[in-house]
C-alpha positions in Angstrom: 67.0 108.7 135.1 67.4 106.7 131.6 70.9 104.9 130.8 72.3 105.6 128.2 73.5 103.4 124.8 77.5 103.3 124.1 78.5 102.1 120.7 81.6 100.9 121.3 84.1 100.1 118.2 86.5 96.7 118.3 89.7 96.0 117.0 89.8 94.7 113.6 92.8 92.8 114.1 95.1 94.8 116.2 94.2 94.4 119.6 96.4 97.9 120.3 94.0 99.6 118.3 91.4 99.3 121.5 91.0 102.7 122.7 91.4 103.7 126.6 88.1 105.5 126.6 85.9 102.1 125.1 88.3 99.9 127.5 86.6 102.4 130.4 83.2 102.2 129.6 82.8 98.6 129.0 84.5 98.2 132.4 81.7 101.0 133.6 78.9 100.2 131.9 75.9 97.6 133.5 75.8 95.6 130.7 77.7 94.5 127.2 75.3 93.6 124.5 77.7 91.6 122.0 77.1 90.2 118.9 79.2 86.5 119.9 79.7 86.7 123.3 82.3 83.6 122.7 84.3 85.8 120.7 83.9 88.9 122.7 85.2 87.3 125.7 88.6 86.7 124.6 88.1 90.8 124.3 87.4 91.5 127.2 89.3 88.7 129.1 92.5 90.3 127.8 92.2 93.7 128.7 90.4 92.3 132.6 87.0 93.3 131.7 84.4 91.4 134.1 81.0 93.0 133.2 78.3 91.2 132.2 77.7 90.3 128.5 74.2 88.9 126.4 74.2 88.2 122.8 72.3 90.9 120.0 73.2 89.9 116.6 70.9 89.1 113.6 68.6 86.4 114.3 67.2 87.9 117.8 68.1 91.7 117.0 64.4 92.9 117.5 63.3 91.6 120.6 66.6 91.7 122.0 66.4 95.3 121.1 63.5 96.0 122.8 64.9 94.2 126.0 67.7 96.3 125.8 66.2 99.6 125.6 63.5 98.1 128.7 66.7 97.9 130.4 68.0 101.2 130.2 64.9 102.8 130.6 65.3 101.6 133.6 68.3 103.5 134.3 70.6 100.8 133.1 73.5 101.6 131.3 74.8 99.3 128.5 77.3 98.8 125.8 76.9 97.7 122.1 80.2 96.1 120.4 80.3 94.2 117.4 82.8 91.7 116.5 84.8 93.8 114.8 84.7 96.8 113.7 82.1 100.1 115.0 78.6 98.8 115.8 75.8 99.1 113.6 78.3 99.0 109.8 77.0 96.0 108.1 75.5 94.8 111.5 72.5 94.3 113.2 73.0 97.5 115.3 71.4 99.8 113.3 68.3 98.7 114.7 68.9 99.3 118.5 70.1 102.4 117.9 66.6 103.3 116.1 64.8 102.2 119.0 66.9 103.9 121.5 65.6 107.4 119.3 62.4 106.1 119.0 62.1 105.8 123.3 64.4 108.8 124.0 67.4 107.2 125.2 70.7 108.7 124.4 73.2 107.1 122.5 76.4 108.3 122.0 79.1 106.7 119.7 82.8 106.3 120.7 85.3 106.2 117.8 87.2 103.0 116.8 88.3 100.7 113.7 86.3 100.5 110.5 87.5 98.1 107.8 85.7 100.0 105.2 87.2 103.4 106.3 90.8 101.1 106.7 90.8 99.8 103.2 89.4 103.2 101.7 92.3 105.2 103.0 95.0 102.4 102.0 93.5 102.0 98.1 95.4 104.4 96.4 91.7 105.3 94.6 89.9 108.8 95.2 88.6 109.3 98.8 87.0 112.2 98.2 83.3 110.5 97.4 82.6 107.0 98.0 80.0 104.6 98.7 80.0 101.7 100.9 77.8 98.6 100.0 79.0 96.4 102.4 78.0 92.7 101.7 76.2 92.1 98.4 72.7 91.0 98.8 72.7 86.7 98.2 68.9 87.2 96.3 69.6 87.3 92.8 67.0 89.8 91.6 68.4 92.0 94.4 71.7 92.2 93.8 71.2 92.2 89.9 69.3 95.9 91.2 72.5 96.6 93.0 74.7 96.3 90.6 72.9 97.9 87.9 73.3 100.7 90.0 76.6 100.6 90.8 77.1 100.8 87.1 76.7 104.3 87.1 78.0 105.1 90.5 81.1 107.8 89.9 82.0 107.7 93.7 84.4 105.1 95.1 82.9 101.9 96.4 83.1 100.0 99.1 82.6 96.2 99.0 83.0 93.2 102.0 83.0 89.4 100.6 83.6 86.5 102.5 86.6 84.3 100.6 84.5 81.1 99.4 82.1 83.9 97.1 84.8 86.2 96.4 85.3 84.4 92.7 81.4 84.7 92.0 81.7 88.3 92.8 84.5 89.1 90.6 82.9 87.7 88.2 79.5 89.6 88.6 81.3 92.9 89.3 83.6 92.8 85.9 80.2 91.6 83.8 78.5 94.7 85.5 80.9 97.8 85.7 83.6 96.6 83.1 87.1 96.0 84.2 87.7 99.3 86.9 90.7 99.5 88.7 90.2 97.7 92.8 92.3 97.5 95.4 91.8 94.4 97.3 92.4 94.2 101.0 92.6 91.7 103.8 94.3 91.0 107.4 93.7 94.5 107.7 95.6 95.5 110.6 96.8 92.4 111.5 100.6 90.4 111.0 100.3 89.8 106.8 97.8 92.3 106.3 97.9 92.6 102.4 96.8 95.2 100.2 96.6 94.4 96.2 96.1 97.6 93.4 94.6 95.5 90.5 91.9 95.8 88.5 88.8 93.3 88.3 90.3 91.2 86.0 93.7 90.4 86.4 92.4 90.0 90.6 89.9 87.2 89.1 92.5 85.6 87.1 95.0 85.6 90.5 92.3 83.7 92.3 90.8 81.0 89.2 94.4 80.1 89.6 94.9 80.9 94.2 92.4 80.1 96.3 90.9 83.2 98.6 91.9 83.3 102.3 90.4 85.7 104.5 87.9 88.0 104.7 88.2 90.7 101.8 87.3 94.6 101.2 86.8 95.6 97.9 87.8 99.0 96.9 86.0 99.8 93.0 87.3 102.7 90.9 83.6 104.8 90.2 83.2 105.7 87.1 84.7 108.5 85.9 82.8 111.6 85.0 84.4 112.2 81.5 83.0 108.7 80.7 79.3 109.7 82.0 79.6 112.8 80.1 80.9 111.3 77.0 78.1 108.3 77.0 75.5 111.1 77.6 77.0 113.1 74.4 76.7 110.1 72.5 73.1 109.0 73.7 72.4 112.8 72.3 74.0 112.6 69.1 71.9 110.0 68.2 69.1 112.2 67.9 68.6 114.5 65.6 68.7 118.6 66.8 65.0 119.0 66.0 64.3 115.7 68.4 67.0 117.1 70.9 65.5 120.7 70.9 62.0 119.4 71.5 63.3 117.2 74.4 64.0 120.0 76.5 60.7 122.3 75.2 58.2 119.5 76.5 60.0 120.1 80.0 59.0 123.5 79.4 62.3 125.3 78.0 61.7 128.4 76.0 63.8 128.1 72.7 66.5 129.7 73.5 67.3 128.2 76.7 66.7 124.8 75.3 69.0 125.5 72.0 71.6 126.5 74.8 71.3 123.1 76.4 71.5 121.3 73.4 75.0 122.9 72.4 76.2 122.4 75.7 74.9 118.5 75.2 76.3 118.1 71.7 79.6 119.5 72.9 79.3 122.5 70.1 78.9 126.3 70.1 75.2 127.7 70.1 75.4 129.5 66.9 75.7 126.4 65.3 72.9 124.7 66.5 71.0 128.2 65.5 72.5 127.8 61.9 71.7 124.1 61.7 67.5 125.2 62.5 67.9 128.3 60.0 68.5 126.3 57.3 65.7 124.0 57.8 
């Protein structure tokens, strides 16, 4: 029979936030595929975990991927962990665990830290809805695609930036979405883990003037949906009713239907939109 793939989550920080079950099955498991096995030693050397590691991280994820799935299709067993964190969020996981469903091998997941799901639930900002972005792309066309998307975005969002770019980001982030509220975090979990409500701006000024220390998430205020509404009611009153009314016939909108809609856009009762075309 097949093995079977374990995604095993990491502390962040906290080394008491190891679960018992992920402390069993990398004990159990034939083999730990790690993403730095020189960090994940110190892991397992301190909770007296002796199985066997390899490295799968970003630069050999593919063919390592395929070894690994070659090795539980031959009934070996083996365990992902990242170094930090659940395995395949903003890591090169993702990929083994679409070849494992591509070649039929069962995966199972077992629950653990995540310093986007940490942050999130510390922010103070709606949890509801959010989006997680993870690490901005470094190309400059792609990320300017990003962003311009995120410019609409009305959920939360989710952001991870390394301290020596957290300054450029700011700086792109208040240029692209305006100054929203944030919530920045870092040493999540750990001895001076810090959590700052702030908005864009007043968190760039702090660090033109500190320098950034540790690895940050970013927590973005969406925006909100009275704005969207109110821009939209804006973009319409800038057309005439005739223009607006034959907007929504060429979509095929019988009159009344699209005089209906065109109240409801303008923000003003039908009859007046009627009364408006009467007199014409």
């Amino acid at each position: 029979m097949a093995g079977m793939l374990y995604l095993c989550a990491t502390p962040i920080g906290n080394l008491g936030d190891m679960t018992p079950r992920a402390v069993e099955t990398l004990r159990a498991v034939d083999l730990i595929a790690a993403e730095d096995t020189r960090n994940s030693i110190k892991l397992l050397n301190h909770f007296a975990i002796k199985t066997s590691m390899t490295s799968y991280h970003e630069y050999n994820k593919v063919e390592k991927a395929d070894y690994l799935v070659a090795q539980m299709q031959q009934g070996r067993n083996v365990a992902l962990i990242t170094d930090a964190g659940t395995p395949g969020i903003s890591d090169p996981g993702e990929v083994l665990v679409a070849k494992c469903h591509e070649a039929g091998i069962v995966t199972t997941s077992l629950p653990g830290a995540a310093a986007c799901i940490t942050a999130l639930t510390l922010s103070g900002l709606s949890t509801r809805r959010f989006c997680f972005e993870a690490f901005l792309p470094a190309d400059k066309k792609e990320k300017a695609v990003i962003l311009e998307e995120l410019k609409e975005e009305s959920r939360t969002i989710i952001l991870y930036e390394a301290p020596h770019h957290l300054v450029r980001t700011l700086e792109e982030l208040l240029e692209a979405l305006g100054n929203r509220r944030l919530t920045l975090c870092k040493e999540l979990t750990k001895r001076f883990e810090t959590v700052l409500p702030t908005t864009i701006e007043d968190a760039l000024v702090l660090y033109e003037q500190e320098e950034p220390r540790g690895e940050y998430v970013l927590v973005i205020e969406g925006k909100s949906l009275v704005q969207k509404r109110e821009e939209a009611r804006q973009l319409w009153l800038n057309m005439s009713i005739e223009e607006h009314l034959s907007h929504y016939k060429k979509t095929g909108m019988d009159e009344k239907s699209a005089m209906k809609q065109v109240a409801k856009d303008r923000g003003v009762p039908k009859r007046e939109i009627y009364q408006h075309l009467l007199s014409k």
